[in-house]
C-alpha positions as CSV (number, residue, x, y, z in Angstrom):
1,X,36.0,140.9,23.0
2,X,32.8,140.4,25.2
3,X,32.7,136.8,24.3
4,X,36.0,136.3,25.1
5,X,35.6,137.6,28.3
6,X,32.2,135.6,28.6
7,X,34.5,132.6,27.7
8,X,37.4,132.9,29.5
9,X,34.7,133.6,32.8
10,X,32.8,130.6,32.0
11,X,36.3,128.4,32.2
12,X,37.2,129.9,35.6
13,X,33.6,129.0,36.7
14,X,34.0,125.4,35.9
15,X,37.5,124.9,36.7
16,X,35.9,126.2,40.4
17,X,32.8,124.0,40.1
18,X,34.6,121.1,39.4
19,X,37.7,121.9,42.2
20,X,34.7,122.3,44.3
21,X,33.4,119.0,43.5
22,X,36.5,117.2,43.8
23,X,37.2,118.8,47.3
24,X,33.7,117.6,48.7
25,X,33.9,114.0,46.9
26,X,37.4,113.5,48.6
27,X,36.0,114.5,52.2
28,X,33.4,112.3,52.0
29,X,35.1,109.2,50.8
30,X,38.4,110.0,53.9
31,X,35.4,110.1,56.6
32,X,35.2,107.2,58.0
33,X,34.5,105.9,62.1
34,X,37.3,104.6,63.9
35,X,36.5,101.5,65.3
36,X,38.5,100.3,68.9
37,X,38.7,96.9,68.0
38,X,40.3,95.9,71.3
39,X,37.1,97.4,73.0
40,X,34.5,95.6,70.3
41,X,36.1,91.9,71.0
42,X,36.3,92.5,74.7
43,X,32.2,93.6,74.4
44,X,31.3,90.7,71.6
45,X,32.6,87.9,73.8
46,X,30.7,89.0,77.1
47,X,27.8,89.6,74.9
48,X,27.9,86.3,73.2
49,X,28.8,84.7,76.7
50,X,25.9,86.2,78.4
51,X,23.6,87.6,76.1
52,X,23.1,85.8,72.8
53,X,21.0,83.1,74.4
54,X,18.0,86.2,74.9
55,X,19.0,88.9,72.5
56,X,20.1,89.7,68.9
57,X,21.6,92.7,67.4
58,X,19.3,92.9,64.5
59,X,16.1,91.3,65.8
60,X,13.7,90.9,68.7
61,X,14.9,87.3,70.1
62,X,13.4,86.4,73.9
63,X,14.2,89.7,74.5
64,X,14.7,93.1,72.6
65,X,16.9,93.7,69.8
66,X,20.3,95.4,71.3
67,X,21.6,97.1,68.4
68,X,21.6,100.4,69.3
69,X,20.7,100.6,72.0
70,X,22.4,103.2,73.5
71,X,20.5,105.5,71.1
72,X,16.8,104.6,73.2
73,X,18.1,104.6,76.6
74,X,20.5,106.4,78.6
75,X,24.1,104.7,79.8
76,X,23.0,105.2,83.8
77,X,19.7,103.6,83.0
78,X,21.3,100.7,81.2
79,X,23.5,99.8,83.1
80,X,21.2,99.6,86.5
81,X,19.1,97.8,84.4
82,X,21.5,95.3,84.0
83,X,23.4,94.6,87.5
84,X,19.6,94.3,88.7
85,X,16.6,95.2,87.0
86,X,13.9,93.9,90.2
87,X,16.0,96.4,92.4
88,X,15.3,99.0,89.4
89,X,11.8,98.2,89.2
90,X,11.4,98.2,93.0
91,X,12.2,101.7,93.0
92,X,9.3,102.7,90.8
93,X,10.8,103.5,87.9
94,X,8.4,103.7,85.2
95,X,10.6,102.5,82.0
96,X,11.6,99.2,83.8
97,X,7.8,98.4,84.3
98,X,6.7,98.7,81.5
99,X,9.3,96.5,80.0
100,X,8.9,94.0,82.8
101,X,5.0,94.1,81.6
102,X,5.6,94.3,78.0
103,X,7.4,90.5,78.6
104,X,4.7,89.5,80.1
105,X,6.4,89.6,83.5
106,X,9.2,87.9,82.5
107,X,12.0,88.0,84.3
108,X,15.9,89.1,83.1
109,X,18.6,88.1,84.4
110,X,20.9,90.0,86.7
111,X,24.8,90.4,86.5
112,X,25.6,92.1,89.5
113,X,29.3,91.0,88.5
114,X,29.9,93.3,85.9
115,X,31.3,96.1,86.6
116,X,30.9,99.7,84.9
117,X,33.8,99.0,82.3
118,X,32.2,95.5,81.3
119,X,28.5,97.0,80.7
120,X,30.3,100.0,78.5
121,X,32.4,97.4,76.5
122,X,29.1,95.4,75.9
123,X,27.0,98.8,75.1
124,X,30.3,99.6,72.7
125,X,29.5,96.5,70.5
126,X,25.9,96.6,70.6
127,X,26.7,100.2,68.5
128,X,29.3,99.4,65.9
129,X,28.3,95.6,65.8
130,X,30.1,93.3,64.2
131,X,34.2,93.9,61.9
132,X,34.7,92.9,58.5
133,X,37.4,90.1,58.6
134,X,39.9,90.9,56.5
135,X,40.6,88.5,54.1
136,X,37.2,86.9,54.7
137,X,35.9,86.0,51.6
138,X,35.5,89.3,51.2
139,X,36.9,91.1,48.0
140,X,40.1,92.8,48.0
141,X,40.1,96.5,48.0
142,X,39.8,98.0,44.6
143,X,38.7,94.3,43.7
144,X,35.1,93.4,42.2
145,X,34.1,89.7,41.9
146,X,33.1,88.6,38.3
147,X,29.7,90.4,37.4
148,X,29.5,92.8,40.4
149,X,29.6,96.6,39.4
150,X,33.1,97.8,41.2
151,X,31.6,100.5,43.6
152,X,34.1,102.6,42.4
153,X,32.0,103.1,39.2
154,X,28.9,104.1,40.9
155,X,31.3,106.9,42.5
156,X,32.7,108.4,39.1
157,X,28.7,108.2,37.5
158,X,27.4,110.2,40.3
159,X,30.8,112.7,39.6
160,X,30.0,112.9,36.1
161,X,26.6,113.5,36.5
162,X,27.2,116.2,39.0
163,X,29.7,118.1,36.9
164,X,27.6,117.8,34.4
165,X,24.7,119.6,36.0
166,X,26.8,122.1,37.7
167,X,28.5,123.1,33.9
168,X,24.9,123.4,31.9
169,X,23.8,125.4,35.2
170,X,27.1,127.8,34.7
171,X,26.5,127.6,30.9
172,X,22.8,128.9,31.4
173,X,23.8,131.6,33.2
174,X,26.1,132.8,30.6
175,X,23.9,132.5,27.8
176,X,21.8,134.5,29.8
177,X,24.6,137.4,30.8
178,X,25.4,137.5,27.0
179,X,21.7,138.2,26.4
180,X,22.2,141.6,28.3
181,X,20.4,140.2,31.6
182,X,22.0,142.1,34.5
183,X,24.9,140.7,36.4
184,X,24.1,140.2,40.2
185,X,27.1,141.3,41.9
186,X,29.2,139.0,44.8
187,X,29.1,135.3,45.5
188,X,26.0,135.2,47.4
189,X,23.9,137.0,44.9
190,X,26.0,134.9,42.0
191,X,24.7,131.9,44.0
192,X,21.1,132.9,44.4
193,X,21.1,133.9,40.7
194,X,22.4,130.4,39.5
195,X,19.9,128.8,42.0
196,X,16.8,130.6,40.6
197,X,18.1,129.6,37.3
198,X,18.0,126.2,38.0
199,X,14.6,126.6,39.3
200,X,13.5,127.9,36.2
201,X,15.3,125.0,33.9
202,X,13.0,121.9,33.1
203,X,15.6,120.3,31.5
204,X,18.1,120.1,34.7
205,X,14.4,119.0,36.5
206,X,14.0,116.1,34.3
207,X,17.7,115.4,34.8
208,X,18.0,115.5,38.8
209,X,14.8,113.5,38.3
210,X,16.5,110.8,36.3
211,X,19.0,110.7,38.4
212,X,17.4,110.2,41.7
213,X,15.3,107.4,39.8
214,X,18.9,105.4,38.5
215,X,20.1,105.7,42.1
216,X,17.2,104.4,43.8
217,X,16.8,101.6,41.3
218,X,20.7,100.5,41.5
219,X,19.7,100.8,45.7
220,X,16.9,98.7,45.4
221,X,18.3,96.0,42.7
222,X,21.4,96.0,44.8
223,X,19.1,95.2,48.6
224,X,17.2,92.6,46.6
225,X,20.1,90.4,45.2
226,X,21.6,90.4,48.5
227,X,18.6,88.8,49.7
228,X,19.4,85.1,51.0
229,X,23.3,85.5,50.2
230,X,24.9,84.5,53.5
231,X,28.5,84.8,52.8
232,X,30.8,85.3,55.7
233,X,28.0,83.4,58.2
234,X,29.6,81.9,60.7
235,X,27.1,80.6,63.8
236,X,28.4,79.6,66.8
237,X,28.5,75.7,67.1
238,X,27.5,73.9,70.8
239,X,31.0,72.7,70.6
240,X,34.3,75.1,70.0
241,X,35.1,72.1,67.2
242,X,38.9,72.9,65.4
243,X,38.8,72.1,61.3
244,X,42.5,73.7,61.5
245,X,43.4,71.0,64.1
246,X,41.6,68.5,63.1
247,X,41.3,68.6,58.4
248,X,44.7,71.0,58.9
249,X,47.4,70.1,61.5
250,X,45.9,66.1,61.8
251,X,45.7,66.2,58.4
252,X,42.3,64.1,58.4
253,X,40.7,63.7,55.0
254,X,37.3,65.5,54.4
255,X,35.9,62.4,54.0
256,X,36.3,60.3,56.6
257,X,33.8,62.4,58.8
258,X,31.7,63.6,55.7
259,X,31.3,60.3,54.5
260,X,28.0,60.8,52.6
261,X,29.5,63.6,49.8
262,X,30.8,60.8,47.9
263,X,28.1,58.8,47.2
264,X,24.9,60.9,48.5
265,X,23.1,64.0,47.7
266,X,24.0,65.5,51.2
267,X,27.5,65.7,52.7
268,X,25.8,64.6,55.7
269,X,26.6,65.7,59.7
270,X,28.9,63.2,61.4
271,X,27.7,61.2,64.1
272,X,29.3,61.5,67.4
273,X,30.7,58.2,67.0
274,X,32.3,59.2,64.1
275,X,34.3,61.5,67.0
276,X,34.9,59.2,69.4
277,X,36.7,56.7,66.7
278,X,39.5,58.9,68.1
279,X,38.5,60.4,71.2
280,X,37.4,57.2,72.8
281,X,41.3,57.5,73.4
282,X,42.2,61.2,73.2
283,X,40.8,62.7,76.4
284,X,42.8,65.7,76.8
285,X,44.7,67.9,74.0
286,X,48.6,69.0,74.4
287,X,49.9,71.0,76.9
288,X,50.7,73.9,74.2
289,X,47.2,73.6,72.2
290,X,45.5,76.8,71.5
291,X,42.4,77.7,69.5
292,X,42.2,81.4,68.5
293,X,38.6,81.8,67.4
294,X,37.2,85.4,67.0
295,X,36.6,86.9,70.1
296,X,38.8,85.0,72.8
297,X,41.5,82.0,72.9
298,X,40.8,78.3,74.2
299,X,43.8,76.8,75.8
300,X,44.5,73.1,77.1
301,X,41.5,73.5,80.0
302,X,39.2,75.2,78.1
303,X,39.9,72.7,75.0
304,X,39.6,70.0,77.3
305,X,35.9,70.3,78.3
306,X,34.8,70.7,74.9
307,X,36.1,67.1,74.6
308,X,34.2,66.4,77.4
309,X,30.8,67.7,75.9
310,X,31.7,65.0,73.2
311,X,31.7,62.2,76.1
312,X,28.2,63.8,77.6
313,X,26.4,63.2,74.1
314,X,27.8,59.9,73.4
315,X,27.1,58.6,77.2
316,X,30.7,57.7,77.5
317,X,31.9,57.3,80.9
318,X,35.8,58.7,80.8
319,X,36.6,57.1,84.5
320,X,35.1,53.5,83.6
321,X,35.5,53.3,80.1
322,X,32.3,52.2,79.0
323,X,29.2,53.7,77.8
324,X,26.3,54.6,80.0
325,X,23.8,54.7,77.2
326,X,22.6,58.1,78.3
327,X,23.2,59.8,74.7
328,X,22.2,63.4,73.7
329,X,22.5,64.7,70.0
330,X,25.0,67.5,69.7
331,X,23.0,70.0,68.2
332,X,25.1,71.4,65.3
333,X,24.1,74.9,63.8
334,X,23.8,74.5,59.7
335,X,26.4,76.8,58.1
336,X,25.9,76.3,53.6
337,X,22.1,76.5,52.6
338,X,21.0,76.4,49.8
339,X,17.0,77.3,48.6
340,X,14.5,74.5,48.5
341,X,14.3,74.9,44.7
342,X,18.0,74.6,43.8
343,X,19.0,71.1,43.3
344,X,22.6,70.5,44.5
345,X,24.2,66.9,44.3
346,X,27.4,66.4,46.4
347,X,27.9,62.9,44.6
348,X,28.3,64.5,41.3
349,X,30.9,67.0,41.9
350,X,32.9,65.0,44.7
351,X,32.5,61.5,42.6
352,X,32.2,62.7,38.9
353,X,33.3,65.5,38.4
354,X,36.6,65.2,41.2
355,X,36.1,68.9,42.6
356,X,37.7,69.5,45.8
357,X,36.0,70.2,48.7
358,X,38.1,73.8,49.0
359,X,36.8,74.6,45.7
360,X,33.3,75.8,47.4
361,X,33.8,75.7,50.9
362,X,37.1,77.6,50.8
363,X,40.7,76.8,52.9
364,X,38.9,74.6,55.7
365,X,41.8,73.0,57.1
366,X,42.9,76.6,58.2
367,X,39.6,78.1,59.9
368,X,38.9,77.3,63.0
369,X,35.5,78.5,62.9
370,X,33.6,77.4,59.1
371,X,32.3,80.0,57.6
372,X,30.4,80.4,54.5
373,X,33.4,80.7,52.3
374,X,31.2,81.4,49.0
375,X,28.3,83.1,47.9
376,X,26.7,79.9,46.8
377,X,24.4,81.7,44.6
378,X,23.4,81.1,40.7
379,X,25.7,82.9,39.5
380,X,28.8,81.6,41.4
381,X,27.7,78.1,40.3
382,X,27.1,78.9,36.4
383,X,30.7,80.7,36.5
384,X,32.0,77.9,37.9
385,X,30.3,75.3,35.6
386,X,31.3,77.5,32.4
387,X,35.0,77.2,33.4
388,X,35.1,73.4,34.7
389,X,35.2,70.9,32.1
390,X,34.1,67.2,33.2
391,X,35.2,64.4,30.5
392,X,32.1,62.0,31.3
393,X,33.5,59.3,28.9
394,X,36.9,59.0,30.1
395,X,35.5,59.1,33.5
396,X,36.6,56.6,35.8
397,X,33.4,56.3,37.6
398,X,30.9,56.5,34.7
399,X,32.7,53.7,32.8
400,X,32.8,51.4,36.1
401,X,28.8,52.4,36.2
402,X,28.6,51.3,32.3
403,X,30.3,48.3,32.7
404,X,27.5,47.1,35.2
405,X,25.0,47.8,33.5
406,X,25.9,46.2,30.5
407,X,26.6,43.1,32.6
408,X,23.2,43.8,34.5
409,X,21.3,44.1,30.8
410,X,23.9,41.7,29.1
411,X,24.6,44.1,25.9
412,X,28.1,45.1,25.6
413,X,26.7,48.7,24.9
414,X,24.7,50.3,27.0
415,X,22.6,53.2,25.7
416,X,19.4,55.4,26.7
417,X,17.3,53.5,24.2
418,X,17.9,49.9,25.8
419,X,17.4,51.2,29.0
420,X,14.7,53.4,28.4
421,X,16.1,55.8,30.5
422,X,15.3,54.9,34.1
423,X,19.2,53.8,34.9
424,X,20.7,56.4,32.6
425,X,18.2,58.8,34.8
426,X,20.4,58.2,37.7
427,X,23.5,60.1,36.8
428,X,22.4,62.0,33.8
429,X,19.6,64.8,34.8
């Protein structure tokens, strides 16, 4: 009957352990920090508009990083450092000095136009930073792309192993009640007796051991493969340029501006001449245009000046129609690369092999800001390769290619051995 009642105690211990468990696992995973998105768009847009060009979030730029910044200096502080940081450092106070030294006398610039509300919506992004798009090439919820370890796995390992210690720690103590040691009477000394038994237990040491060394290798192997994986990156571009109008609602072929992916290694950036093929006589957009990008709407004025920036670097002169030969290069901000070791031909897979330009750089003809659609990584590209199937002899463009050749070489079939591989070297690598 004592092991019975041994038994049926150790079942009501678990049962609690686990109940326990469950109840602090659920807690944790419902916490989350409400975000005022209304308040983060209004703050990201003045600070793109009037910070970016001196400070980043993450990283010292011209100026200190901002990301938290709230967290090193008071709100009062900040924001008299803002409207007007000589006035701040007139009055002698001692943290404005030393920045203004720090930068090497450098001089910020005021906003004396912002009012109280503006600063706090800026100081409001600078701490929660940037929203996940939804949608964005990001994963669904409760979806894993192929070869990632669904997060949700991690979650249940770290359960099991936790039950598991908390259930050989409740079946020690048992074993050691049935061996006549005395019972310590209420929670609190039940507690203190189950910790001191743990204390005691080198195998539960070896196992919390283990345990923290899985988690921190799974940490670090996850930080490291992360490394140079730029999906989502969206820079802002000198000019608020449309692919939605423009590859979507115009319906203008990939190609006619990315001329070079058909027959080059690089897609190649069009020229501004490329533009103005249509804009030479498309000064102004419709009445009703609008381009919702992430952080504010551009509407016929707005739209219009962009257009103008397009006239600036090609020295076109709107009023006389002519150019002034006073030229600029638009200097457009690279959104896909790719390392310096990984060879990537746009030829092969525009040309050859006939993949669309979606199939990598997502639904362009909808953003109206490019993003990184893909990962771009190994991986992504070996997934890809093992479920694409390219039929090189009834290719269109290999068997034009062929037919030269074996004009060029006058054999009616050409092959590696007659050519000793320096045409064949072209296509095939």
């Amino acid at each position: 009957m004592k092991s019975v009642k041994h038994h049926s105690k150790l079942t009501q211990k678990l049962v609690k352990s686990l109940a326990f468990f469950l109840v602090l696992f659920i807690s944790f995973s419902a916490f989350s920090q409400d975000v005022d998105e209304a308040r983060q768009k209004e703050g990201k847009k003045l600070f793109k508009s009037l910070c970016a060009s001196c400070h980043k979030l993450d990283k010292k730029l011209v100026g200190p990083k901002l990301g938290g910044i709230e967290e090193r200096r008071e709100n009062d502080w900040l924001k008299s450092w803002i409207k007007d940081n000589a006035a701040l450092r007139a009055s002698g106070d001692k943290d404005a000095i030393a920045i203004f030294e720090e930068y090497k006398g450098s001089n910020m610039t005021a906003f004396p136009q912002l009012t109280d509300q503006n600063i706090d919506d800026i100081l409001y992004y600078t701490t929660v930073g940037e929203i996940a798009k939804p949608g964005q090439v990001a994963v669904a919820a409760g979806d894993t792309e192929k070869g990632d370890s669904p997060r949700w796995l991690l979650y249940v390992l770290a359960a099991a192993i936790i039950v598991a210690f908390l259930i050989i720690a409740n079946l020690l103590k048992t074993i050691s009640e049935l061996k006549g040691a005395p019972k310590t009477p209420g929670m609190l000394g039940q507690s203190a007796e189950l910790w001191a038994g743990i204390k005691k237990n080198t195998f539960l040491h070896v196992l919390a051991v283990l345990f923290g060394a899985l988690i921190g290798i799974y940490i670090l192997f996850g930080t490291l493969f992360q490394v140079g994986v730029d999906e989502g990156y969206q820079p802002i571009q000198p000019i608020a340029f449309s692919h939605k109008i423009h590859a979507g609602d115009n319906k203008i072929d990939c190609q006619y501006c990315h001329s070079s992916a058909k027959h080059s290694k690089h897609s190649g950036i069009p020229s501004v001449n490329v533009c103005m093929n249509c804009h030479k006589n498309i000064s102004e957009v419709a009445d009703d245009t609008k381009v919702v990008m992430d952080d504010h709407t551009l509407v016929k004025s707005d739209l219009d000046k962009e257009i103008a920036k397009i006239y600036e670097a090609a020295g076109w002169d709107a009023e006389n129609l002519e150019y002034t030969g006073n030229t600029k290069p638009v200097k457009w901000v690279r959104v896909h690369n790719l390392p310096d070791f990984a060879y990537f031909n746009h030829s092969q897979h525009v040309t050859v092999g006939g993949v669309a330009c979606q199939k990598c750089h997502g639904p362009v003809e909808e953003m109206e800001e490019v993003y990184q659609y893909s990962s771009l990584t190994m991986g992504w590209c070996i997934d890809c390769h093992k479920a694409t199937k390219v039929d090189l002899k009834g290719n269109e463009y290999y068997a034009k290619i062929h037919k030269e050749l074996a004009a060029k070489y006058g054999v009616d079939q050409v092959t590696i051995a007659q050519l000793g591989g320096k045409e064949c070297g072209k296509c095939h690598y």
